[in-house]
C-alpha positions as CSV (number, residue, x, y, z in Angstrom):
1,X,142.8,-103.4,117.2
2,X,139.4,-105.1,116.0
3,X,138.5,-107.6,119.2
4,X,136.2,-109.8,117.8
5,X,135.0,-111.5,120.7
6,X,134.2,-110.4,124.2
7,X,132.8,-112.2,127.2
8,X,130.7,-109.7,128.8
9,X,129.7,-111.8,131.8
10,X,132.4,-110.1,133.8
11,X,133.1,-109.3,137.2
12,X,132.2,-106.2,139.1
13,X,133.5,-105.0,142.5
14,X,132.7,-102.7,144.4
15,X,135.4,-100.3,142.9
16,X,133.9,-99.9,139.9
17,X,135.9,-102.3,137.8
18,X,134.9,-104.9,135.5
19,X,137.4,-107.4,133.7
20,X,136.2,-107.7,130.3
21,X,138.3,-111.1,128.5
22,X,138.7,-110.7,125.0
23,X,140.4,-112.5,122.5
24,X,142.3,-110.3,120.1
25,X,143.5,-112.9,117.4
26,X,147.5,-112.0,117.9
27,X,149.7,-110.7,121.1
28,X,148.9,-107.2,122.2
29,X,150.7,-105.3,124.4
30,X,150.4,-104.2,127.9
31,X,150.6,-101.6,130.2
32,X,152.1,-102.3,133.5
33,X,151.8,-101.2,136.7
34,X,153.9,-98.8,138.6
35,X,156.1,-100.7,141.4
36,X,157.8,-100.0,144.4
37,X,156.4,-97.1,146.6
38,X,152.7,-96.4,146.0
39,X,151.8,-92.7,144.5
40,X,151.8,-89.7,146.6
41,X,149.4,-86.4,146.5
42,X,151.3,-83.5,144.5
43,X,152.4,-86.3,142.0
44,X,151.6,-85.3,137.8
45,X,149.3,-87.9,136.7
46,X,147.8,-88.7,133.4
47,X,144.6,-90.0,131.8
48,X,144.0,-91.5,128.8
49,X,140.5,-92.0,127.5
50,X,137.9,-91.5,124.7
51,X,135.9,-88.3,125.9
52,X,132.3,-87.8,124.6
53,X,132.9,-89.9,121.8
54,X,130.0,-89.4,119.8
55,X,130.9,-85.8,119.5
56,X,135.0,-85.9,119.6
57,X,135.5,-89.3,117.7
58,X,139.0,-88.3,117.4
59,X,140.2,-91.2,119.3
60,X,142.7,-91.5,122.4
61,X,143.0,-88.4,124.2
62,X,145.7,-87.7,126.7
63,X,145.1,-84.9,129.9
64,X,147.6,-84.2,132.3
65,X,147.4,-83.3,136.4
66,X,148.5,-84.1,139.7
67,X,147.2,-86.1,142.5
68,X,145.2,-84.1,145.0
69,X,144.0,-86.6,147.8
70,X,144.4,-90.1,148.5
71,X,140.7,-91.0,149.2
72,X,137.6,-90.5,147.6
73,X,134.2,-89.3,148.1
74,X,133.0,-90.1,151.5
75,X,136.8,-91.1,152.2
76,X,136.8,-94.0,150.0
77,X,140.2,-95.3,150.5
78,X,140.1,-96.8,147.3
79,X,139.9,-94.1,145.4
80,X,142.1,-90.9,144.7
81,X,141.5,-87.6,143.8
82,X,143.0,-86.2,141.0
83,X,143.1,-82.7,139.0
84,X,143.6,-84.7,135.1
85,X,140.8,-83.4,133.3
86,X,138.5,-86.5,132.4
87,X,134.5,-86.3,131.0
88,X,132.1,-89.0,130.2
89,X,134.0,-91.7,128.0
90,X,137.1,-91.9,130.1
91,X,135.9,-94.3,132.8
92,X,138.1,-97.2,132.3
93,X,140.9,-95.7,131.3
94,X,144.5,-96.0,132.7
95,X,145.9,-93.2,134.8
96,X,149.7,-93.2,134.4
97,X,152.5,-91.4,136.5
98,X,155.4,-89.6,135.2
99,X,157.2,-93.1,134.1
100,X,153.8,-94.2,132.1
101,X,153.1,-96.6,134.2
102,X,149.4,-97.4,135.8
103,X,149.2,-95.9,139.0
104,X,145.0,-96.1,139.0
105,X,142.1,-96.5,136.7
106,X,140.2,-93.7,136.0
107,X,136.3,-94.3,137.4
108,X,134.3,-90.7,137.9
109,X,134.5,-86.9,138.2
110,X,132.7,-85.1,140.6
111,X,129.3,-84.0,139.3
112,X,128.8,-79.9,139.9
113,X,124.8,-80.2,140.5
114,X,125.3,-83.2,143.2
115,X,127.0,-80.7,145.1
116,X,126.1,-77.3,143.8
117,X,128.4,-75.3,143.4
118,X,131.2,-74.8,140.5
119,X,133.4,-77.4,140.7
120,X,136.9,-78.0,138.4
121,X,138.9,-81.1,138.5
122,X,137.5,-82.8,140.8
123,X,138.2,-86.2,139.4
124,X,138.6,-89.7,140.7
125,X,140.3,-92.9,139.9
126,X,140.5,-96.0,141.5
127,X,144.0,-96.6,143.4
128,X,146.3,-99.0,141.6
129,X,146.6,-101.4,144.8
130,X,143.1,-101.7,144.4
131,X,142.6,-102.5,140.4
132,X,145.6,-105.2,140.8
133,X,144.1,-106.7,143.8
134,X,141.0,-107.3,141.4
135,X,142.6,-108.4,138.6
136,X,144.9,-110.8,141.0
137,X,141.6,-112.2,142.5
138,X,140.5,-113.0,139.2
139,X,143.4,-114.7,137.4
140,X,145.2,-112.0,135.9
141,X,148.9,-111.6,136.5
142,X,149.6,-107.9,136.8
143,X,152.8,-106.8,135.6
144,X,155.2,-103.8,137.4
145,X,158.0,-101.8,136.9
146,X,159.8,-99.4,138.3
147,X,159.3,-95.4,137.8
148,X,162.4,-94.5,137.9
149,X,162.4,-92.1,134.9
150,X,160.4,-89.1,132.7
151,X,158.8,-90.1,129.5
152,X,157.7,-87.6,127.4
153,X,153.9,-87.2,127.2
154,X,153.8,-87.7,123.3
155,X,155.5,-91.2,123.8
156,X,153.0,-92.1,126.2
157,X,150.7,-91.3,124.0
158,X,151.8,-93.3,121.1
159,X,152.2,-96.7,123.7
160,X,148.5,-96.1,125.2
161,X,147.3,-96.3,121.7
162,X,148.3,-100.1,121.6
163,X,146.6,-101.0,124.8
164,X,144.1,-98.8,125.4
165,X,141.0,-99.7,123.6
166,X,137.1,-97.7,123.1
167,X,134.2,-99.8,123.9
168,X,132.2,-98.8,120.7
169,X,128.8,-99.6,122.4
170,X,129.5,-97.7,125.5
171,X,130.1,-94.0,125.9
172,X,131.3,-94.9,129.1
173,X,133.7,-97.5,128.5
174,X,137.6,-97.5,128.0
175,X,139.6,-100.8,128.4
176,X,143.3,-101.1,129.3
177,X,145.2,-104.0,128.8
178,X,147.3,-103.7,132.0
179,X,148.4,-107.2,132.6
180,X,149.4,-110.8,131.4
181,X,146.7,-113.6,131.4
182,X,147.8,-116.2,133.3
């Protein structure tokens, strides 16, 4: 989708989210957000994003892992840790569990010469609770349902494509239409 007008004067919280309103000239559809109980670690996760996009430009790519803790760095309770591969251009983008719905939005990866050593995986997303508390506190409806079922990776796939969208002007923004305007 071409999005032909954005209002870049967004909110930031301390998260790491921003709500970017744009008006996309027809309905687009949108992810929703797991319901009922919250994510657990050992859980298979999956991010969708647009890694190093000046080199890749081969648009939406999909990684698969699991949650490994439910904190951050430093504890940050509103963060989780997750194994889903994700680089430079996936900020932004939706983490989904096995039923494709957003359990967390994916915000960082742990950087090997902050801490150095080798690192692998060490990637971190904002907690769903979190990213619909922000969107609730700024007029966006957030949507749920249930995850009650499996969906094959390769559908996923082909739905994120409709709601997940590259900020062409950022290498380090992804934009997921995960709710209703109110």
């Amino acid at each position: 989708y071409e999005i032909p007008k954005r209002d870049w004067s967004s909110d930031v919280c301390s998260s790491d989210l921003a709500l970017i309103r744009a008006q996309a000239g027809k309905p687009v559809p949108f992810a929703k957000f797991r319901g009922g109980a919250g994510i657990r670690v050992g859980e298979d996760v999956i991010a969708a994003g647009f890694p190093f996009p000046q080199v890749l430009q081969n648009g939406l790519n999909i990684t698969r892992g699991n949650v490994s803790a439910m904190g951050g760095i430093g504890g940050n309770t509103a963060n989780m840790q997750m194994t889903a591969p994700v680089q430079p251009g996936n900020s932004g983008g939706p983490l989904f569990d096995g039923s494709g719905n957003v359990v967390g939005v994916v915000v960082a990866r742990l950087n090997p010469q902050a801490v150095k050593t080798e690192t692998q995986n060490i990637n971190y997303a904002v907690q769903g609770p979190m990213a619909r508390l922000f969107l609730e506190s700024n007029g966006v409806r957030a949507v749920e349902a249930p995850s009650t079922r499996d969906i094959r990776i390769g559908d996923l796939s082909d739905a994120a494509r409709d709601f997940t969208f590259q900020d062409r002007k950022s290498t380090r923004l992804n934009s997921s239409h995960v709710s209703e305007s109110r």
